[in-house]
Wavefront OBJ file of the C-alpha trace (Angstrom):
o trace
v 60.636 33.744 10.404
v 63.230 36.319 9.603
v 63.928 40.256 10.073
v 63.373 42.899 7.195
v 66.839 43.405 5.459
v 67.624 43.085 1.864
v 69.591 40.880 -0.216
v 72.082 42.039 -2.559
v 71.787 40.896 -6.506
v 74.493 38.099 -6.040
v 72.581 36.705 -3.218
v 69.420 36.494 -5.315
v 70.963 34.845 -8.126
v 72.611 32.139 -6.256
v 69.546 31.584 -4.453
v 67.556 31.437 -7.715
v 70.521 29.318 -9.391
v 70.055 26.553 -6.564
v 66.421 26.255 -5.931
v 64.337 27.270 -8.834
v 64.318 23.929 -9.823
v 62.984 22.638 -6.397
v 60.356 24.994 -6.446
v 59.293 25.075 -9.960
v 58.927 20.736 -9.090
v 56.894 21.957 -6.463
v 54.786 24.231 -8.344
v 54.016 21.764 -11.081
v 52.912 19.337 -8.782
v 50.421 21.667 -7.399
v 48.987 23.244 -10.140
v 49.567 21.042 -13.266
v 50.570 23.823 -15.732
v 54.393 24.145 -16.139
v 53.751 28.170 -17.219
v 51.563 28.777 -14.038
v 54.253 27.520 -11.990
v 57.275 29.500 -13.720
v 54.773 32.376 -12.706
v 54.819 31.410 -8.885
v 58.547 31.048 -9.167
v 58.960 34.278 -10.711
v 56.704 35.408 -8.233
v 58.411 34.286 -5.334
v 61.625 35.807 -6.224
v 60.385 38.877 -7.375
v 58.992 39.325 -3.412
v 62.248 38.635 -2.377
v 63.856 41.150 -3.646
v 61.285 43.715 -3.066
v 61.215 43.533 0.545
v 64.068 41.309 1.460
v 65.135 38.768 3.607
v 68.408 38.701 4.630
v 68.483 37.056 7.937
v 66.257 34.225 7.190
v 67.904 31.615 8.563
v 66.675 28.259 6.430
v 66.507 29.660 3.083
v 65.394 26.359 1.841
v 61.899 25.992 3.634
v 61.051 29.665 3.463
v 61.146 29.559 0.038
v 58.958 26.367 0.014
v 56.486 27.803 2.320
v 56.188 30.820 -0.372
v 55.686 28.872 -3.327
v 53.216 26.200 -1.563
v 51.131 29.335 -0.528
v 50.995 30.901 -3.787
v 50.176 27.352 -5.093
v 47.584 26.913 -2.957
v 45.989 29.849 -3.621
v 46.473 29.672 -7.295
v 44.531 26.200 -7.149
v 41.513 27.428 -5.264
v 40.922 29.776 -8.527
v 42.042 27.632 -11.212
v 39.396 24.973 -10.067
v 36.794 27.184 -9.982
v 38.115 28.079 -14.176
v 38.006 24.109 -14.668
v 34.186 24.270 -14.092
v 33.914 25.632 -17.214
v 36.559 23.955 -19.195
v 35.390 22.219 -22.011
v 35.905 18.557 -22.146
v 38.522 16.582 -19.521
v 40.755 18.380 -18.294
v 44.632 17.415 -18.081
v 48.072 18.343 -16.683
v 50.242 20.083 -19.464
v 52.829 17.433 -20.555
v 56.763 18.263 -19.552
v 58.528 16.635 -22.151
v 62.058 16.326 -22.820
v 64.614 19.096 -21.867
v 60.960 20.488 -19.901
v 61.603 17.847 -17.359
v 65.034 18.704 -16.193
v 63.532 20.679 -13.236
v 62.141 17.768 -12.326
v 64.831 15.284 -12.716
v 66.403 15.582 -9.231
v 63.468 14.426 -7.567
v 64.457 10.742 -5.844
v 60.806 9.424 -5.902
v 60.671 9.009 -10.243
v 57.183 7.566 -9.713
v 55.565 10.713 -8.847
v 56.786 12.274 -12.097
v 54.603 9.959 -14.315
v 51.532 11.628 -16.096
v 49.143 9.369 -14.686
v 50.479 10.418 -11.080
v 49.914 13.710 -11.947
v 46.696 13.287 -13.475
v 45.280 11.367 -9.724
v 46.879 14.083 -7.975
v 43.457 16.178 -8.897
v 41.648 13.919 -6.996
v 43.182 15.221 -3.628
v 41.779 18.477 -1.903
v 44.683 21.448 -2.118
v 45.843 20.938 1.350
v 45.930 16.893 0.932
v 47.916 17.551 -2.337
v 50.127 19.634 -0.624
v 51.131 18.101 1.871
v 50.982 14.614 0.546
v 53.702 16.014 -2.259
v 55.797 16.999 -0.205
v 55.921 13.727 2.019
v 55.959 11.596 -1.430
v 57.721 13.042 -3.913
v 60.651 14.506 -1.528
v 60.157 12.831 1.372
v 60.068 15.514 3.976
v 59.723 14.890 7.703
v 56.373 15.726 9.153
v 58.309 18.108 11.329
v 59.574 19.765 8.114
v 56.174 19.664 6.691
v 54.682 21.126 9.229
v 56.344 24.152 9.491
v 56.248 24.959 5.673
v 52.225 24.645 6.022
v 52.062 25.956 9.067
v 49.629 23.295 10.623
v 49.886 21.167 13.115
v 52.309 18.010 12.780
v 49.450 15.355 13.479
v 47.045 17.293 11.236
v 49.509 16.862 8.528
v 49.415 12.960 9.248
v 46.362 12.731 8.731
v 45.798 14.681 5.605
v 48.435 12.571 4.247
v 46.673 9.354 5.404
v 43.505 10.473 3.819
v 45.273 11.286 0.809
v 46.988 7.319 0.576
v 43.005 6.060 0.786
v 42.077 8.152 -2.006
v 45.104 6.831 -3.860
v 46.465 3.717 -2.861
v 44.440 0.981 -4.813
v 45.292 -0.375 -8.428
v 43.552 1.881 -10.853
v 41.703 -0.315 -13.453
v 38.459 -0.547 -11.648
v 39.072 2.479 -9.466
v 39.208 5.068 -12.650
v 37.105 2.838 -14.380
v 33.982 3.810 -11.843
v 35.193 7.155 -11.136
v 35.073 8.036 -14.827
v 31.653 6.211 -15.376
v 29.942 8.476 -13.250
v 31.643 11.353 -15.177
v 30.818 10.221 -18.243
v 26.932 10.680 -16.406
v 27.456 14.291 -15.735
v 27.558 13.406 -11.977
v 30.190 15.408 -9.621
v 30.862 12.517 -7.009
v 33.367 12.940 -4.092
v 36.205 11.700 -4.789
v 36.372 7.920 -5.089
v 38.080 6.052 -1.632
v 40.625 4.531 -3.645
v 42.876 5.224 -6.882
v 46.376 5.226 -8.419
v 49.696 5.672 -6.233
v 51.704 2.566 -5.198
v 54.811 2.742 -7.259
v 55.276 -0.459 -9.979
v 52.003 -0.673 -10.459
v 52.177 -0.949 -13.961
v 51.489 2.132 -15.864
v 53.941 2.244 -17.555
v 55.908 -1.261 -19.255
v 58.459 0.108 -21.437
v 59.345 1.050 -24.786
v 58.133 -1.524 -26.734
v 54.618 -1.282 -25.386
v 54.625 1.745 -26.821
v 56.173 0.803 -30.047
v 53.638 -1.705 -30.544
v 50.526 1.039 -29.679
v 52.471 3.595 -32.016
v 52.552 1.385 -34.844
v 48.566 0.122 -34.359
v 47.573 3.796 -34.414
v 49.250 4.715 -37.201
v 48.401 2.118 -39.066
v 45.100 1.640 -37.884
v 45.711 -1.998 -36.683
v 42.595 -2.563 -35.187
v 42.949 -6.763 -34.521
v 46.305 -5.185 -32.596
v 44.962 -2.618 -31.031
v 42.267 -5.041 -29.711
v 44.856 -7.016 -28.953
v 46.843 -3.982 -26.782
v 44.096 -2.201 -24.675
v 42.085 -3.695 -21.983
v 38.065 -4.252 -21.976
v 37.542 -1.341 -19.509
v 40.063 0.572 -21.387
v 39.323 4.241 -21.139
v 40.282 7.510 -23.583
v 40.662 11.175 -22.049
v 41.000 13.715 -24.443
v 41.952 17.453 -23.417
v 41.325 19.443 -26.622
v 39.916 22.505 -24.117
v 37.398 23.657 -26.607
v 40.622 24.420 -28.987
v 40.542 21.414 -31.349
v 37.908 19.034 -31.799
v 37.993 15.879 -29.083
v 35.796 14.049 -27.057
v 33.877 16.088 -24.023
v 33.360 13.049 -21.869
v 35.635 10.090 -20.654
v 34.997 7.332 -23.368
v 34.929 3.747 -21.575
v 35.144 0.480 -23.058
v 37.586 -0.763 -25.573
v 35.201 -0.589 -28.615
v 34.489 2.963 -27.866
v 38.354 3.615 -27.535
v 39.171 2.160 -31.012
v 36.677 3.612 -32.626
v 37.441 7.212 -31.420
v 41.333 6.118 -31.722
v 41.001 5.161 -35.175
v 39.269 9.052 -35.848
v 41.749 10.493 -34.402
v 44.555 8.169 -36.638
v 42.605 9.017 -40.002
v 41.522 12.761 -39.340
v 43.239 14.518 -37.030
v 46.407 12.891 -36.702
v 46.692 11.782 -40.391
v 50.036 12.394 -42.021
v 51.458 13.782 -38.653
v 54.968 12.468 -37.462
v 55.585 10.909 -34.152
v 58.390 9.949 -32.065
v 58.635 8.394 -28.300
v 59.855 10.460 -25.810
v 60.421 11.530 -22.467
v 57.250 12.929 -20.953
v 56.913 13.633 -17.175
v 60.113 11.433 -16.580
v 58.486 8.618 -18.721
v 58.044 7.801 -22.059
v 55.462 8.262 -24.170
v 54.120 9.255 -27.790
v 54.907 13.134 -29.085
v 53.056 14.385 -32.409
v 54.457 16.841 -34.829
v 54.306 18.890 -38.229
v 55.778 21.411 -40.057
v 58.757 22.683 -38.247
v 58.315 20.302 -35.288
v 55.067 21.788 -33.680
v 53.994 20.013 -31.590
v 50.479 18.912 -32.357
v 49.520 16.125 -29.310
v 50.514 14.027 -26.786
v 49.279 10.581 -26.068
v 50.601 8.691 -22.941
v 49.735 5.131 -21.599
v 48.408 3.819 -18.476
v 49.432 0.081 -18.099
v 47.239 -2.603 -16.468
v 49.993 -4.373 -14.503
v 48.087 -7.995 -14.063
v 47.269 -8.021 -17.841
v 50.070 -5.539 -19.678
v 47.431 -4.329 -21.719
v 46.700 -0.417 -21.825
v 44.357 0.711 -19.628
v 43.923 4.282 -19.629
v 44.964 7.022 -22.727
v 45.602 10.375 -22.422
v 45.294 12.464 -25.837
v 46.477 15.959 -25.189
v 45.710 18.051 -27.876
v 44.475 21.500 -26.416
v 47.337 23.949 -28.459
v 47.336 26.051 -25.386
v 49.100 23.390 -23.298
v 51.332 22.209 -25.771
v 53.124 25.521 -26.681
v 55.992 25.319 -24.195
v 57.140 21.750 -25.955
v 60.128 21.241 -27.450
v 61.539 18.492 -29.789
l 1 2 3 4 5 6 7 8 9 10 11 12 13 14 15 16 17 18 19 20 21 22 23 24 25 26 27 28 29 30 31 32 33 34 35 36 37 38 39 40 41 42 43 44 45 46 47 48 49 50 51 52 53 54 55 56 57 58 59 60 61 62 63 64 65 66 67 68 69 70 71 72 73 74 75 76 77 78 79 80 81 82 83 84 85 86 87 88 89 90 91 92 93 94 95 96 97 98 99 100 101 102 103 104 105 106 107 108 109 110 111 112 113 114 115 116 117 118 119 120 121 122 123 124 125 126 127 128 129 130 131 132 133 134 135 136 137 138 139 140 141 142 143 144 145 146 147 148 149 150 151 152 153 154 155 156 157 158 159 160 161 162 163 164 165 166 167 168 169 170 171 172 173 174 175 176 177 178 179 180 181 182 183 184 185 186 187 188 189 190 191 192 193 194 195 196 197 198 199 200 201 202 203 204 205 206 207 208 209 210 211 212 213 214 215 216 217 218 219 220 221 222 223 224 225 226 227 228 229 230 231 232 233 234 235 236 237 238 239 240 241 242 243 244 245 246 247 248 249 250 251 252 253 254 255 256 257 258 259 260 261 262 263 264 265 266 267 268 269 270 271 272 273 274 275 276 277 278 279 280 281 282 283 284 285 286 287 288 289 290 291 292 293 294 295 296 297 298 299 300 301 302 303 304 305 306 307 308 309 310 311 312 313 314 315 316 317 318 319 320 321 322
């Protein structure tokens, strides 16, 4: 794609200046850890200017096609770490001044936390490819030559990607996490989260409401706020103490929820922010460390919550600030 030649310092730094946020969007998308995909940023520049490229021609797409290698390849391992994670495990939450990488991106939908967390369900090459025709609407054309497959190939991994994806999640994560919750490893289910609006997410007084029940253990509200099949994902990663397996049903939820009020989030403040683009509930003590992370998953027929995510693994909350 280009000849050997070098790039001088300024070059570099105007090249890093315009599209580090592109690819770090990139990277996150791929690999769900906002420090692994500084890393493949970092990386990608550093290669740069060790062997140079200064008669690349569309700087743009070369330095997509580096960072969705790296990503891919990246993935491959870190899925063969998440065999042994303990418990769930979720994206790292971008929250705040985090997300301004991420802020450019047209499609807002695809920033959301429950977006992210489907995205797992995809095979590396289907998440590729389908991120880049979602979230920043590439041409196939374009697509194709930063994978470097063929055009129709890329069609259909994006089609098989929309079937895995493209039905309303309630019952979809409902029987995907069941099975979980068995200690089964099932292909991935033919349907799940992606059409935009579908309802995860219903504003900030849905989350007002939840914030307050929690807190003050509400339990008639909190009945009241989460739906029947309601289902709690906790990501404490062996760090801190939380739940190993999906818990499903809305008595289960509360009673776990109302655990997690009175032990380990007792006396901890909280404020709504912006997480991946949306908002959601941040935890915090002492000199604003952050401590966990809950966001919502609306039901959109029934605006009651329908799936939690707890983050609470320290390891993925270090790079938060309030």
């Amino acid at each position: 794609m280009a000849e050997a030649g070098w790039m001088d310092e300024r070059t570099i730094a105007a090249a890093y200046a315009e599209y580090r946020p592109l690819l770090f969007s990139i990277a996150y998308r791929m690999l769900g850890v906002a420090a692994d995909a500084e890393d493949i940023v970092q990386d990608v520049f550093s290669a740069i200017h060790s062997y140079g490229v200064s008669s690349v021609r569309e700087m743009k797409p070369y330095l997509c096609k580096m960072t969705m290698n790296r990503c891919l390849n990246e993935l491959k391992s870190a899925r063969k770490r998440r065999e042994t994670y303990v418990g769930p495990w979720l994206p790292e939450p971008l929250i705040g001044s985090a997300n301004e990488p991420l802020e450019a991106v047209e499609q807002k939908e695809t920033l959301s936390y429950a977006f992210q967390v489907m995205l797992d369900r995809l095979t590396p090459l289907e998440r590729a490819v389908f991120v880049l025709r979602t979230a920043y609407e590439l041409e196939y054309a374009e697509i194709a030559a930063i994978m470097e497959r063929a055009e129709a190939y890329c069609r259909k991994l994006v089609s098989n990607a929309r079937r895995k994806l493209e039905a309303k999640p309630e019952a979809q994560v409902k029987a995907q996490l069941i099975v979980q919750a068995k200690g089964a490893n099932p292909e991935p289910a033919s349907a799940g989260f992606y059409a935009a609006g579908s309802g995860e997410y219903i504003g900030r007084q849905g989350l007002e409401r939840f914030l307050e029940a929690f807190s003050q253990r509400d339990i008639p509200q909190l009945v009241a706020l989460l739906s029947e099949d309601a289902v709690l994902l906790t990501d404490g990663g062996g760090r801190v103490r939380a739940a190993l397996k999906p818990i499903i049903t809305r008595d289960r939820v509360i009673a776990l929820l109302d655990v997690i009020a009175s032990r380990s989030l007792f006396g901890v403040s909280a404020d709504i922010l912006q997480v991946n683009g949306q908002e959601a509930v941040v935890f915090y003590e002492g000199a604003q460390r952050v401590k966990a992370v809950i966001c919502l998953e609306w039901s959109p027929m029934l605006n009651t919550v329908q799936t939690i995510y707890h983050i609470c693994n320290p390891d993925k909350l270090l790079r938060v600030k309030m």
